[in-house]
mmCIF file as Biopython writes it, N, C-alpha, C and O atoms, coordinates in Angstrom:
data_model
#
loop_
_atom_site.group_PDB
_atom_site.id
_atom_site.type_symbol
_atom_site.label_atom_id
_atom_site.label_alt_id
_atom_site.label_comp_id
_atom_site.label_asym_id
_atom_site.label_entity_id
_atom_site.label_seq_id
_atom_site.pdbx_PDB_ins_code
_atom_site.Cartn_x
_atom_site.Cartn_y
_atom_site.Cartn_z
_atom_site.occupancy
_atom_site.B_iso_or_equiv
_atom_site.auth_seq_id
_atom_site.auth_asym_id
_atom_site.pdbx_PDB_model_num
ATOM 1   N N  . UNK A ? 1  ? 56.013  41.661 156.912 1.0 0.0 1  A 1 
ATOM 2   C CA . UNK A ? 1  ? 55.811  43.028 156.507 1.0 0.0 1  A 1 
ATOM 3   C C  . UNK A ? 1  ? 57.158  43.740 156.567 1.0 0.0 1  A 1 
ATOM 4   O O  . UNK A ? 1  ? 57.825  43.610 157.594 1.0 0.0 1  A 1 
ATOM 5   N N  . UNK A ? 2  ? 57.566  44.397 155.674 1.0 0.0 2  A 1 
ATOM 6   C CA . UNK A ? 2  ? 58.894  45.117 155.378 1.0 0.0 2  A 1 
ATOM 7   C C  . UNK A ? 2  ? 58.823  46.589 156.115 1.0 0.0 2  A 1 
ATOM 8   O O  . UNK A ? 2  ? 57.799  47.258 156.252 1.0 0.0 2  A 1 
ATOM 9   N N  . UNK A ? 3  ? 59.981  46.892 156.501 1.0 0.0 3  A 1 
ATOM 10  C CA . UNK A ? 3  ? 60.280  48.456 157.462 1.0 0.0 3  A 1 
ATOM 11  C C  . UNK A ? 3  ? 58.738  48.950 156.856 1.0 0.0 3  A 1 
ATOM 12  O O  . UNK A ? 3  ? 57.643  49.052 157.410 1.0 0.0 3  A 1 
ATOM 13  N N  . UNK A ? 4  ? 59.279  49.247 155.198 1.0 0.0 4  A 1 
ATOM 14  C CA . UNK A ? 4  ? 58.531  50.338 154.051 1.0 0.0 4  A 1 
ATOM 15  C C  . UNK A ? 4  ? 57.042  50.474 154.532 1.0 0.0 4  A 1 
ATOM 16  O O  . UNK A ? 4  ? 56.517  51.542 154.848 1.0 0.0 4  A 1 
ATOM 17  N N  . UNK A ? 5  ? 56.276  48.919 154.546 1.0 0.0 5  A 1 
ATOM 18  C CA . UNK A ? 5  ? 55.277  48.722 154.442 1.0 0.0 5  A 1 
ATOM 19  C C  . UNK A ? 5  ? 54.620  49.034 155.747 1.0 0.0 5  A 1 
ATOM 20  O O  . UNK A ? 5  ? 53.531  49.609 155.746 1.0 0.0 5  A 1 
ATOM 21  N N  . UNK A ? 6  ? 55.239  48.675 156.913 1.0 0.0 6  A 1 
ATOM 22  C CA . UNK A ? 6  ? 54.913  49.664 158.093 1.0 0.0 6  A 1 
ATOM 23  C C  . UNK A ? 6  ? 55.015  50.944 158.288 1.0 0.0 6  A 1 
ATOM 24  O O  . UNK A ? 6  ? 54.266  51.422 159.140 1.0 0.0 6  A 1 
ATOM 25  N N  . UNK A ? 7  ? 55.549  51.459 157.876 1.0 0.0 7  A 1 
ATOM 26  C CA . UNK A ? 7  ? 55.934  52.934 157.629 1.0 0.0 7  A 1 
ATOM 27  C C  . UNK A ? 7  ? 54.585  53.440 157.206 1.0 0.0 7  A 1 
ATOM 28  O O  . UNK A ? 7  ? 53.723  54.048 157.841 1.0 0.0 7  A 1 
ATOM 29  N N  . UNK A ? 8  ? 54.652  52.870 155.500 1.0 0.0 8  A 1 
ATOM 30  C CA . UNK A ? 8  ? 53.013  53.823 155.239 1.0 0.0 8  A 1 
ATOM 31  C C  . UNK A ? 8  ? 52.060  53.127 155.890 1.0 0.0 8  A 1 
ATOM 32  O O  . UNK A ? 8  ? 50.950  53.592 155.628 1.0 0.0 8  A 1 
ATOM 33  N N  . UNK A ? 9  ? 52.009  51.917 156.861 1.0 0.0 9  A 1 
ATOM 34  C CA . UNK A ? 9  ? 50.901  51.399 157.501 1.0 0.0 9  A 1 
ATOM 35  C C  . UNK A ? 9  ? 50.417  52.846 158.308 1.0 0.0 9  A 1 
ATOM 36  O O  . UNK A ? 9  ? 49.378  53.498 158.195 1.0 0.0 9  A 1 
ATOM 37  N N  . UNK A ? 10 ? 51.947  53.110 159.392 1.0 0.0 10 A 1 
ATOM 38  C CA . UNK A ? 10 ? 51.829  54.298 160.194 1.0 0.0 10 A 1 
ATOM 39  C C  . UNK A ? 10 ? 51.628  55.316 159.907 1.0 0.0 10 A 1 
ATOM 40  O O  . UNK A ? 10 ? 51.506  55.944 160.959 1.0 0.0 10 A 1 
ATOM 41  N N  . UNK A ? 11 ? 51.475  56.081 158.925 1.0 0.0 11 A 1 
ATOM 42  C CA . UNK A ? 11 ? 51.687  57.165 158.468 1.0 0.0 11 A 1 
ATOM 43  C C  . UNK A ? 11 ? 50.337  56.924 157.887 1.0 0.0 11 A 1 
ATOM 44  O O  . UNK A ? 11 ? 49.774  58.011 158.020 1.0 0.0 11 A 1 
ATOM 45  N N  . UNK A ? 12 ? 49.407  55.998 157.247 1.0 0.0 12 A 1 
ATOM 46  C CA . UNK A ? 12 ? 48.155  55.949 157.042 1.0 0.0 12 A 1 
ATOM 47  C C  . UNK A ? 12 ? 47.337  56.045 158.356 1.0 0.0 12 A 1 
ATOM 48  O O  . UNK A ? 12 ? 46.614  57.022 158.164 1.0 0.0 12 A 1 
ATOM 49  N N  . UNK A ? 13 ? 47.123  55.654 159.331 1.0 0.0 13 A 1 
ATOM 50  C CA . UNK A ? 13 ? 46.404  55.629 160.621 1.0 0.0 13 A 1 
ATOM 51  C C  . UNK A ? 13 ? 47.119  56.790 161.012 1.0 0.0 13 A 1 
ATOM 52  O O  . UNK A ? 13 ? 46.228  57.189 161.761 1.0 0.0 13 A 1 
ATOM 53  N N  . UNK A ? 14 ? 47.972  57.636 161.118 1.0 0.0 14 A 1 
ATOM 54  C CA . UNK A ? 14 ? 48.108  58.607 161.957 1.0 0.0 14 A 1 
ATOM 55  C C  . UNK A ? 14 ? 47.304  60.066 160.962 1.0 0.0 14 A 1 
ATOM 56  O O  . UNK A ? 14 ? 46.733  61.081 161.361 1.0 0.0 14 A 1 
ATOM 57  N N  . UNK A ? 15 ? 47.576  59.602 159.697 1.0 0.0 15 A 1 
ATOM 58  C CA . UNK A ? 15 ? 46.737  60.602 159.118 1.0 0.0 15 A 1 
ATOM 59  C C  . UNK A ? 15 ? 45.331  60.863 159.292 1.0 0.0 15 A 1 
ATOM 60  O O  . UNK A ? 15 ? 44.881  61.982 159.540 1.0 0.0 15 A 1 
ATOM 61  N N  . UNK A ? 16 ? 44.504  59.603 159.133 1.0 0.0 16 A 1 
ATOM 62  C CA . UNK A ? 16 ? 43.471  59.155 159.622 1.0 0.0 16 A 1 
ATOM 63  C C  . UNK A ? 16 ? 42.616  59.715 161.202 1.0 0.0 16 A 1 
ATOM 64  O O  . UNK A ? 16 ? 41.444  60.049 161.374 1.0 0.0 16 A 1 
ATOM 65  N N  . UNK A ? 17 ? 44.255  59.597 162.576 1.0 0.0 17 A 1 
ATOM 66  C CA . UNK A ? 17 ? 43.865  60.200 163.217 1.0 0.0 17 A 1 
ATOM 67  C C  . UNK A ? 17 ? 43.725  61.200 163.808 1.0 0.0 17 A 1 
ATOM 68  O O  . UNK A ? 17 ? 43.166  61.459 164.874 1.0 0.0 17 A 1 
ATOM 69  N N  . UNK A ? 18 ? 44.403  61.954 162.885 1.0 0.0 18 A 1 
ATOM 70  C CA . UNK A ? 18 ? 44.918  63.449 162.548 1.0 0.0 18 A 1 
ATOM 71  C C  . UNK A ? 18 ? 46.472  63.440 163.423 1.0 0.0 18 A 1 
ATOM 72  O O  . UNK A ? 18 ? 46.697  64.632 163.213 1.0 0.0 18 A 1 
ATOM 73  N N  . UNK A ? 19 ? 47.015  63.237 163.786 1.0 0.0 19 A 1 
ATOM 74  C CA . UNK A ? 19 ? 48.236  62.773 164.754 1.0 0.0 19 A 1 
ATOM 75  C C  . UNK A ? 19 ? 49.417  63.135 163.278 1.0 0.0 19 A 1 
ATOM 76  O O  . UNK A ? 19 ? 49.335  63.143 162.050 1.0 0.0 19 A 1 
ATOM 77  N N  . UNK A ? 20 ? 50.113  63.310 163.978 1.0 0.0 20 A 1 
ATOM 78  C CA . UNK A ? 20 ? 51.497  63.904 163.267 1.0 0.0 20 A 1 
ATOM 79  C C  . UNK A ? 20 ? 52.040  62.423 162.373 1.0 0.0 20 A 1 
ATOM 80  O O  . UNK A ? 20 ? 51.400  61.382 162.520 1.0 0.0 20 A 1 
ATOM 81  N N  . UNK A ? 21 ? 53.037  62.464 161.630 1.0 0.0 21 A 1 
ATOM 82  C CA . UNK A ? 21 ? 53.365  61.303 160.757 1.0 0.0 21 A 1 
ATOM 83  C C  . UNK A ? 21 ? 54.677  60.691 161.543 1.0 0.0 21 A 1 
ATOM 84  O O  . UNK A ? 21 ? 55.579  61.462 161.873 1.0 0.0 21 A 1 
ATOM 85  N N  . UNK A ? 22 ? 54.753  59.390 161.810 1.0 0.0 22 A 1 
ATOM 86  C CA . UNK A ? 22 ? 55.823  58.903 162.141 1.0 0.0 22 A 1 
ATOM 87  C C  . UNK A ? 22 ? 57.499  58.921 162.220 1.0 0.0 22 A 1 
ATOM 88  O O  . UNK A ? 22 ? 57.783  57.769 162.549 1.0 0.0 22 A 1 
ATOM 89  N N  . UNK A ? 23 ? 58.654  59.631 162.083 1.0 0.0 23 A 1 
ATOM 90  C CA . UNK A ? 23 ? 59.705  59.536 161.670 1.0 0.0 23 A 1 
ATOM 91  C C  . UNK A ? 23 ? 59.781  58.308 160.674 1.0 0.0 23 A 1 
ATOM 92  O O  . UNK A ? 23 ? 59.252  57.208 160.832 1.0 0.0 23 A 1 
ATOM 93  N N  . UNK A ? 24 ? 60.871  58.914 159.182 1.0 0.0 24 A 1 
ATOM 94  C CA . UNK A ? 24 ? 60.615  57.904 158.268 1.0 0.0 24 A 1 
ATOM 95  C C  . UNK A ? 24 ? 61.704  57.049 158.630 1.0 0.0 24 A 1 
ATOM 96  O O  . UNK A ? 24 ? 62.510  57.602 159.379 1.0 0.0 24 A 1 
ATOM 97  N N  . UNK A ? 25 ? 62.086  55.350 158.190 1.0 0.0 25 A 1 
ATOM 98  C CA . UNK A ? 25 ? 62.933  54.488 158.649 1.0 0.0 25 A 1 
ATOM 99  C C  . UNK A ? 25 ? 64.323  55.220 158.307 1.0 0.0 25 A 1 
ATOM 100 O O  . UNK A ? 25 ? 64.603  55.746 157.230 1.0 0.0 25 A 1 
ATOM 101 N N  . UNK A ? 26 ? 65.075  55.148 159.366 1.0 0.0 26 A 1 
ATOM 102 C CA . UNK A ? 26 ? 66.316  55.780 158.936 1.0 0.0 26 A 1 
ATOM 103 C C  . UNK A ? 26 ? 66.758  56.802 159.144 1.0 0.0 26 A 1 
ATOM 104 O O  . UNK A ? 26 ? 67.904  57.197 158.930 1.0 0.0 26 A 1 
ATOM 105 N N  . UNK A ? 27 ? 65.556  57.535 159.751 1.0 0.0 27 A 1 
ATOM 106 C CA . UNK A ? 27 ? 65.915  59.212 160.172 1.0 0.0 27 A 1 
ATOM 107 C C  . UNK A ? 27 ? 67.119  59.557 161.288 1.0 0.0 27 A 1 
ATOM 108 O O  . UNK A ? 27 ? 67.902  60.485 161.083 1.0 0.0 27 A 1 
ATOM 109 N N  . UNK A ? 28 ? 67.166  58.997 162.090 1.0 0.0 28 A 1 
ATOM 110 C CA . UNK A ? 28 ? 67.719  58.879 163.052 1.0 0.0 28 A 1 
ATOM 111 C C  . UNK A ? 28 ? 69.686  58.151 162.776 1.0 0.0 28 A 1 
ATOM 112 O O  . UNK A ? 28 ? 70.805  58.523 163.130 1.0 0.0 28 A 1 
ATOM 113 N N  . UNK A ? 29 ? 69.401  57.571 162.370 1.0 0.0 29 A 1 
ATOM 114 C CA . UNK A ? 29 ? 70.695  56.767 162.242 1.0 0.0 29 A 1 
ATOM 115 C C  . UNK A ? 29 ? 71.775  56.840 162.377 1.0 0.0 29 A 1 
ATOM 116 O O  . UNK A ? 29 ? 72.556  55.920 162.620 1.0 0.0 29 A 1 
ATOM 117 N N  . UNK A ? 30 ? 72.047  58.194 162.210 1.0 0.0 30 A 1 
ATOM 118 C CA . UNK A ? 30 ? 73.807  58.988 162.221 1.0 0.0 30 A 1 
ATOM 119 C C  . UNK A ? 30 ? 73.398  59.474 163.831 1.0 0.0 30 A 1 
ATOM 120 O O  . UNK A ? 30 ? 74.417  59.625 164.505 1.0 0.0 30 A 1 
ATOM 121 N N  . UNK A ? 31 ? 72.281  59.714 164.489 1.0 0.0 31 A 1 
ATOM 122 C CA . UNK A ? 31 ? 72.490  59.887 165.985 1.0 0.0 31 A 1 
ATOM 123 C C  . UNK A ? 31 ? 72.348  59.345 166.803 1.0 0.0 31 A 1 
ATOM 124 O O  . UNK A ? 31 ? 72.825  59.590 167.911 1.0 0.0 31 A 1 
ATOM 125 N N  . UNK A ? 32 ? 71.280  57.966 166.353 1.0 0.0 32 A 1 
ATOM 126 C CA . UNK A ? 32 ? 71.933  56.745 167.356 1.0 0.0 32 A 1 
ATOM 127 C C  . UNK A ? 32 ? 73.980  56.376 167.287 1.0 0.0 32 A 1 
ATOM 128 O O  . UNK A ? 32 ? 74.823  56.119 168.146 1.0 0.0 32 A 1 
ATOM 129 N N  . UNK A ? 33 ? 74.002  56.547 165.804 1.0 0.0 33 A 1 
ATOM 130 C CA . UNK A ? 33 ? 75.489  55.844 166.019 1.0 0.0 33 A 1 
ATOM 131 C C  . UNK A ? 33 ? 76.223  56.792 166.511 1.0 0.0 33 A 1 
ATOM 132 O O  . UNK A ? 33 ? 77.096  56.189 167.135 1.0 0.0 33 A 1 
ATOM 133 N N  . UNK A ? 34 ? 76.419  57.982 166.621 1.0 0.0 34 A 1 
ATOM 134 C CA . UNK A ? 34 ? 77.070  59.204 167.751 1.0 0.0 34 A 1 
ATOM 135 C C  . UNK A ? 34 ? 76.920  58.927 169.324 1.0 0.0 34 A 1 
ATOM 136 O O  . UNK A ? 34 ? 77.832  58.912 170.150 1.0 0.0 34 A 1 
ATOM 137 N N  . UNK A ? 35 ? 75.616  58.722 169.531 1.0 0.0 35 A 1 
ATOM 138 C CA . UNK A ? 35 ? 75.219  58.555 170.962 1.0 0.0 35 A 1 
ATOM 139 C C  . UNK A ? 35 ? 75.954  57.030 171.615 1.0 0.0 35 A 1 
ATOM 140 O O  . UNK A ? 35 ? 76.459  56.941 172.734 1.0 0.0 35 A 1 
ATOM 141 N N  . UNK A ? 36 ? 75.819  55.527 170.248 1.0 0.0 36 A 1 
ATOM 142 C CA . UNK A ? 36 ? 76.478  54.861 171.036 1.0 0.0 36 A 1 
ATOM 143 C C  . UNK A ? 36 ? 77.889  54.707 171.061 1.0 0.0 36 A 1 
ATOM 144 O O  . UNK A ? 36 ? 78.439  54.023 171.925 1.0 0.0 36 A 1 
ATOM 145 N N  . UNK A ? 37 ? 78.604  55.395 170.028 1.0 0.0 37 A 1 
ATOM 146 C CA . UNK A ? 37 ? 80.178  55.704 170.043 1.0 0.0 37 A 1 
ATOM 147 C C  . UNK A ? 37 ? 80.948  56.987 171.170 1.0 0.0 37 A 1 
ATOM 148 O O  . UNK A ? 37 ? 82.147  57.073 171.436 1.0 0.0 37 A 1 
ATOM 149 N N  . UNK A ? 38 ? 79.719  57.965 171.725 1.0 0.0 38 A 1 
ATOM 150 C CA . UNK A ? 38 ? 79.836  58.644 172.919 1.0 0.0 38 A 1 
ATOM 151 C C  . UNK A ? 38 ? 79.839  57.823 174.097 1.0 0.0 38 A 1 
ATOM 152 O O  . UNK A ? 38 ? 80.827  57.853 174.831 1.0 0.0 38 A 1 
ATOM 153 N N  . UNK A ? 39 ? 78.730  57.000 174.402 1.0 0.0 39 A 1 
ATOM 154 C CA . UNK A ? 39 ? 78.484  55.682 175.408 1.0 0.0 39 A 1 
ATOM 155 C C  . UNK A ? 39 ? 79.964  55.143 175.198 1.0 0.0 39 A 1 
ATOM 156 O O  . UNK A ? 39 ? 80.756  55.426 176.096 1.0 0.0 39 A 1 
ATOM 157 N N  . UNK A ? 40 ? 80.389  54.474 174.226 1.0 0.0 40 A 1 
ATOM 158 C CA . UNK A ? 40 ? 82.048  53.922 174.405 1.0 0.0 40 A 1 
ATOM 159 C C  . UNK A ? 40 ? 82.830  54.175 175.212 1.0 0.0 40 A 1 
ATOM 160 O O  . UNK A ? 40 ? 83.261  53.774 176.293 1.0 0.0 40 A 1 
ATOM 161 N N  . UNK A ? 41 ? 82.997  55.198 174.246 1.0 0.0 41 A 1 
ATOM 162 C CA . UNK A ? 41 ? 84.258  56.675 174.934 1.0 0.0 41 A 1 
ATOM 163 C C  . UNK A ? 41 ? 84.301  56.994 176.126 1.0 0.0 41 A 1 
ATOM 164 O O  . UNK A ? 41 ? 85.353  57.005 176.765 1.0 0.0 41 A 1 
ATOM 165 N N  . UNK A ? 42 ? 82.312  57.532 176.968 1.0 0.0 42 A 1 
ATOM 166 C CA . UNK A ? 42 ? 82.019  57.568 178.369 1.0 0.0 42 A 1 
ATOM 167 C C  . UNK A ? 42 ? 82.596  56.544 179.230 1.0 0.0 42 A 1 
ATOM 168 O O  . UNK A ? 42 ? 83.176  56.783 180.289 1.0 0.0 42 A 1 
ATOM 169 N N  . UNK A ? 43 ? 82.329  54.907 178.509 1.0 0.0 43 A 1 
ATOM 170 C CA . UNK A ? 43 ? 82.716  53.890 179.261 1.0 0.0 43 A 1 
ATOM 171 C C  . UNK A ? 43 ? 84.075  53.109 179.719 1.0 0.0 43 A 1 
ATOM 172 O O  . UNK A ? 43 ? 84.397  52.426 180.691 1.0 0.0 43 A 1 
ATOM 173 N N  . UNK A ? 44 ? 84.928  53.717 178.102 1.0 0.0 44 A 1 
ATOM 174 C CA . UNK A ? 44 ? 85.966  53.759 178.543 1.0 0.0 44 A 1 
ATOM 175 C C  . UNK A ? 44 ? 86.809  54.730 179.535 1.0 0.0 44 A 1 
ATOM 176 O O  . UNK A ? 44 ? 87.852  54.456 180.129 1.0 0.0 44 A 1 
ATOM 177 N N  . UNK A ? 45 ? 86.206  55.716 179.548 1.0 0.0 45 A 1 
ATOM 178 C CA . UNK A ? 45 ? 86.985  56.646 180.775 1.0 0.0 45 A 1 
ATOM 179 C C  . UNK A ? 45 ? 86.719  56.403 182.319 1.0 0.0 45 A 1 
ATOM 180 O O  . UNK A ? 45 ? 87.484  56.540 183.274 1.0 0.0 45 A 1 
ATOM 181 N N  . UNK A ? 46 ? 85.277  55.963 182.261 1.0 0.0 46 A 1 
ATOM 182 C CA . UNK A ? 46 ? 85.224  55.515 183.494 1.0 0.0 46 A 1 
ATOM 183 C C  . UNK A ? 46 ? 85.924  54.504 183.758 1.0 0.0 46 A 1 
ATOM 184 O O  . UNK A ? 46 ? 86.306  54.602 184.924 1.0 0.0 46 A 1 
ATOM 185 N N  . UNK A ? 47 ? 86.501  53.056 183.006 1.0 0.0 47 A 1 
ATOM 186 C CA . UNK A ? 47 ? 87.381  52.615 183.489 1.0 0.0 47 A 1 
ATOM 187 C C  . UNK A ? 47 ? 88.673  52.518 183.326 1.0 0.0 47 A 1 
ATOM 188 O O  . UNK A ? 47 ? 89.324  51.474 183.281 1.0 0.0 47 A 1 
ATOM 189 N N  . UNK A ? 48 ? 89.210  54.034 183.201 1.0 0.0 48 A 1 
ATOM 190 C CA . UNK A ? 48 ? 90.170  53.894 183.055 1.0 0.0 48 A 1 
ATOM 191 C C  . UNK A ? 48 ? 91.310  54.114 181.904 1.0 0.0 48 A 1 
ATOM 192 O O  . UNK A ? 48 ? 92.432  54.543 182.173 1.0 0.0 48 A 1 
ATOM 193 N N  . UNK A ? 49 ? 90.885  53.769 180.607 1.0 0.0 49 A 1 
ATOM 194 C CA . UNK A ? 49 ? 91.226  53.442 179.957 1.0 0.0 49 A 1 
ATOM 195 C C  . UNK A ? 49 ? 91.038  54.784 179.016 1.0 0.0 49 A 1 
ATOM 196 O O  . UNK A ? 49 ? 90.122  55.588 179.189 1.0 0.0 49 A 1 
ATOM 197 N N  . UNK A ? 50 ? 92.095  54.907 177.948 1.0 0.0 50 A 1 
ATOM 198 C CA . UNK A ? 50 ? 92.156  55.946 176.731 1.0 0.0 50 A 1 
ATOM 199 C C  . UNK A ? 50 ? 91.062  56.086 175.851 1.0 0.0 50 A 1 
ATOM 200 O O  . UNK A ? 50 ? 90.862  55.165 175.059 1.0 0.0 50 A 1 
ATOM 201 N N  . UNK A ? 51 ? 90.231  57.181 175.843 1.0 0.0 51 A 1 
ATOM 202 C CA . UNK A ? 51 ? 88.806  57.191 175.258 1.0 0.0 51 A 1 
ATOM 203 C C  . UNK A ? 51 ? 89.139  56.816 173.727 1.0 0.0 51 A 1 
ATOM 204 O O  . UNK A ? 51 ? 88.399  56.011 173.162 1.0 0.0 51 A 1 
ATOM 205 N N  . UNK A ? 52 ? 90.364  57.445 172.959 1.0 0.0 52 A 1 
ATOM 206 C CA . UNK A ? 52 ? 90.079  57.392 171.866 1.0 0.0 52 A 1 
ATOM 207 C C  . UNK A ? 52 ? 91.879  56.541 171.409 1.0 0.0 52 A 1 
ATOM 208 O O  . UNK A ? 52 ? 92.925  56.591 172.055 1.0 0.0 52 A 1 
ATOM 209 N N  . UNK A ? 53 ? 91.633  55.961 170.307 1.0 0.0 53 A 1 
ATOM 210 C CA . UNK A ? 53 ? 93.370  55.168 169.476 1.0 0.0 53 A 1 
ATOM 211 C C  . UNK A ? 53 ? 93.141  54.100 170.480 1.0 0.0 53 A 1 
ATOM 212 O O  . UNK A ? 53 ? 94.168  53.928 171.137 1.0 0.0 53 A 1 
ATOM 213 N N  . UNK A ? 54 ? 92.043  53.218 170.886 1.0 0.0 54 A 1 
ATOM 214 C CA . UNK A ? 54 ? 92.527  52.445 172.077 1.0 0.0 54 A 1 
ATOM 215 C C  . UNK A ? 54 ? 92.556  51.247 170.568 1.0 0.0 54 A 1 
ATOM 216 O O  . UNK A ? 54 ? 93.743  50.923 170.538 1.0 0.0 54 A 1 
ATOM 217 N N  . UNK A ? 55 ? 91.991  50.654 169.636 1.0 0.0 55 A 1 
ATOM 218 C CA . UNK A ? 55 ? 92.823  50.110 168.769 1.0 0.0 55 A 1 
ATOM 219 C C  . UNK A ? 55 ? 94.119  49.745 168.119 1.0 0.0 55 A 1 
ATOM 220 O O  . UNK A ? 55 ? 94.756  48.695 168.037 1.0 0.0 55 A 1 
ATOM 221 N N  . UNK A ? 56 ? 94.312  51.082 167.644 1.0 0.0 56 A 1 
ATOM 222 C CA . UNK A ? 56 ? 95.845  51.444 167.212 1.0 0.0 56 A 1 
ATOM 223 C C  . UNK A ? 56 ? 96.645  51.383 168.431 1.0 0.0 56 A 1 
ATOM 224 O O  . UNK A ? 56 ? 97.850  51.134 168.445 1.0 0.0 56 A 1 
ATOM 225 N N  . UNK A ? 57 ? 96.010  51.593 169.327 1.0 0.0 57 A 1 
ATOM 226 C CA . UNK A ? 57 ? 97.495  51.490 170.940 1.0 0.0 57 A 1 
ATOM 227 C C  . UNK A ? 57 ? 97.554  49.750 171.141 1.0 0.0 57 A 1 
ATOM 228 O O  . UNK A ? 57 ? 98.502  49.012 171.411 1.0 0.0 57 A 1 
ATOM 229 N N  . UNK A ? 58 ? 96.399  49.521 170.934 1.0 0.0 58 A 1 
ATOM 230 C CA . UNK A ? 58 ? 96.287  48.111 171.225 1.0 0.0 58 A 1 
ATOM 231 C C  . UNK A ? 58 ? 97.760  46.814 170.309 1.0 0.0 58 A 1 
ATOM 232 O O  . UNK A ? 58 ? 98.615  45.952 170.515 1.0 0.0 58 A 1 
ATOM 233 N N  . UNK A ? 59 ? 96.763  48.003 168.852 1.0 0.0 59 A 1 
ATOM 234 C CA . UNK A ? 59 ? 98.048  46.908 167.855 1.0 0.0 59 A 1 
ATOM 235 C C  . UNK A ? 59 ? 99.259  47.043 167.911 1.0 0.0 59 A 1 
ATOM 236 O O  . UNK A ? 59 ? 100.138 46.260 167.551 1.0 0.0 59 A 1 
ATOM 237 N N  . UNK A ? 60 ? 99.378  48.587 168.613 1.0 0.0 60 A 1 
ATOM 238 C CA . UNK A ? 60 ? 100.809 48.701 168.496 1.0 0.0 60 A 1 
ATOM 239 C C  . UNK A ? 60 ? 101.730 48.262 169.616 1.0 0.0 60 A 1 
ATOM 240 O O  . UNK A ? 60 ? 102.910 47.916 169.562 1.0 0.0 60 A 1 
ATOM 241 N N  . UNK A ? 61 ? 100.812 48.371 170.753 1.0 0.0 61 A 1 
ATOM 242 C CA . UNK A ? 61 ? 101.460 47.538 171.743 1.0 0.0 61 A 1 
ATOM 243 C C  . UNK A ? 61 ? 102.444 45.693 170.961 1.0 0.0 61 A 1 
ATOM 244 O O  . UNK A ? 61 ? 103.523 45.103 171.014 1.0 0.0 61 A 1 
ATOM 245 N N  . UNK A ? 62 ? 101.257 45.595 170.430 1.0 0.0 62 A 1 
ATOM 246 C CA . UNK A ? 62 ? 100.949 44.339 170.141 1.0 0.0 62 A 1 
ATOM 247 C C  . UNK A ? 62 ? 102.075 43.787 168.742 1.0 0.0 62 A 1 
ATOM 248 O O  . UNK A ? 62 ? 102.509 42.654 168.531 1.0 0.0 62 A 1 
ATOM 249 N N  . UNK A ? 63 ? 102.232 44.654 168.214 1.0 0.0 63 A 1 
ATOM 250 C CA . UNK A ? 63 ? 103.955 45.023 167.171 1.0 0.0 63 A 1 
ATOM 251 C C  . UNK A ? 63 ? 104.912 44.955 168.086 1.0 0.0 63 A 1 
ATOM 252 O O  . UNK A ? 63 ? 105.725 44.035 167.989 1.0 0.0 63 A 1 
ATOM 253 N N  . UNK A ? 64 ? 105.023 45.907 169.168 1.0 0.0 64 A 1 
ATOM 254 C CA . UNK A ? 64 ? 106.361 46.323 169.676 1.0 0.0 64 A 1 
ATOM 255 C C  . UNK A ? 64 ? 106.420 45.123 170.707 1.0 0.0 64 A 1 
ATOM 256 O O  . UNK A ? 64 ? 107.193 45.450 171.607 1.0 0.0 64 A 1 
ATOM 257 N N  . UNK A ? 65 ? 106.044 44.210 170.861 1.0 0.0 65 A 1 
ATOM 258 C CA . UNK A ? 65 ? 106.111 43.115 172.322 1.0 0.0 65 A 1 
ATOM 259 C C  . UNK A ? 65 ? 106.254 41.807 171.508 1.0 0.0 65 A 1 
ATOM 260 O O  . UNK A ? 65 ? 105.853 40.891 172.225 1.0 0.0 65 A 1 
ATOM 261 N N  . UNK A ? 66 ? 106.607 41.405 170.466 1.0 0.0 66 A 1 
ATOM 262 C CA . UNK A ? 66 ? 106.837 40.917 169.607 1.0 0.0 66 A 1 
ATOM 263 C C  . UNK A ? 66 ? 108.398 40.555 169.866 1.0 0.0 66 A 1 
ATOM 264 O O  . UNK A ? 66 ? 109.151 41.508 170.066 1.0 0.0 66 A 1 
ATOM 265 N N  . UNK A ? 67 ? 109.045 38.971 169.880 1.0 0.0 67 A 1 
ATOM 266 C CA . UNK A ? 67 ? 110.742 39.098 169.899 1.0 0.0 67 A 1 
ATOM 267 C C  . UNK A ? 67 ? 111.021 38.916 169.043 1.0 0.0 67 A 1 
ATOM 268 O O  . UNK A ? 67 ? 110.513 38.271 168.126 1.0 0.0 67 A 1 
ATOM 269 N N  . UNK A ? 68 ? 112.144 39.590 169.171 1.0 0.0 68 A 1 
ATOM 270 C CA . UNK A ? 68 ? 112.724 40.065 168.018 1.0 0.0 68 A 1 
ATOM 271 C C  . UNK A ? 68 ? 114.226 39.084 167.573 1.0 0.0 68 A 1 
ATOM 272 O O  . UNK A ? 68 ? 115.116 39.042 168.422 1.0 0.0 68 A 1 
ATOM 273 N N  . UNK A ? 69 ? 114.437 38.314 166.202 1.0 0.0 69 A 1 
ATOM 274 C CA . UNK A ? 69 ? 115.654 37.544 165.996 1.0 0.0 69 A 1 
ATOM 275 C C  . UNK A ? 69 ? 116.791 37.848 166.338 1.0 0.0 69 A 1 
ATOM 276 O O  . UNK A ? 69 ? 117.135 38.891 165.783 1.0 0.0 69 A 1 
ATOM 277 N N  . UNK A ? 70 ? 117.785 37.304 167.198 1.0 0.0 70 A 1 
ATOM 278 C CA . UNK A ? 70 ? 119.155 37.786 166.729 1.0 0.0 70 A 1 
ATOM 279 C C  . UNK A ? 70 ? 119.532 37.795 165.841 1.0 0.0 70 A 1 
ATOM 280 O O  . UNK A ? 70 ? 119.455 36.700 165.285 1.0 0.0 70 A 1 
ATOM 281 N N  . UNK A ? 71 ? 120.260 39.025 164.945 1.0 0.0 71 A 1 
ATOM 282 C CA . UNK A ? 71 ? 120.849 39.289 163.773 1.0 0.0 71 A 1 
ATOM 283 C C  . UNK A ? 71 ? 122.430 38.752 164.172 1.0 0.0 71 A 1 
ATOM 284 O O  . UNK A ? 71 ? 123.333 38.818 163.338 1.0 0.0 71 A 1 
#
């Protein structure tokens, strides 16, 4: 059975039991992914570490530690 097809499964029985209609698939989506990119950020501070560029610090560390040829 596909998201879709549960969806109006739910939304048929809740009508049925007079009960409010389900959130449709997807409603949510931009605030789960806020909440777990906040969780990150939270987790990185607790240990320590730069909440945010910790990528770009990473690569760039990771450029500059690099040896370099004698010219």
């Amino acid at each position: 059975m596909s998201i879709t097809q549960q969806y109006l499964l739910d939304t048929y029985r809740a009508r049925q039991l007079g009960e409010p209609a389900p959130p449709a698939p997807g409603a949510h989506d931009w605030q789960v992914a806020r909440e777990w990119r906040d969780h990150r950020q939270f987790r990185a501070v607790v240990a320590g570490h730069p909440a945010h560029g910790r990528i770009r610090l990473a690569l760039s560390r990771r450029l500059h530690l690099r040896p370099r040829s004698a010219d």
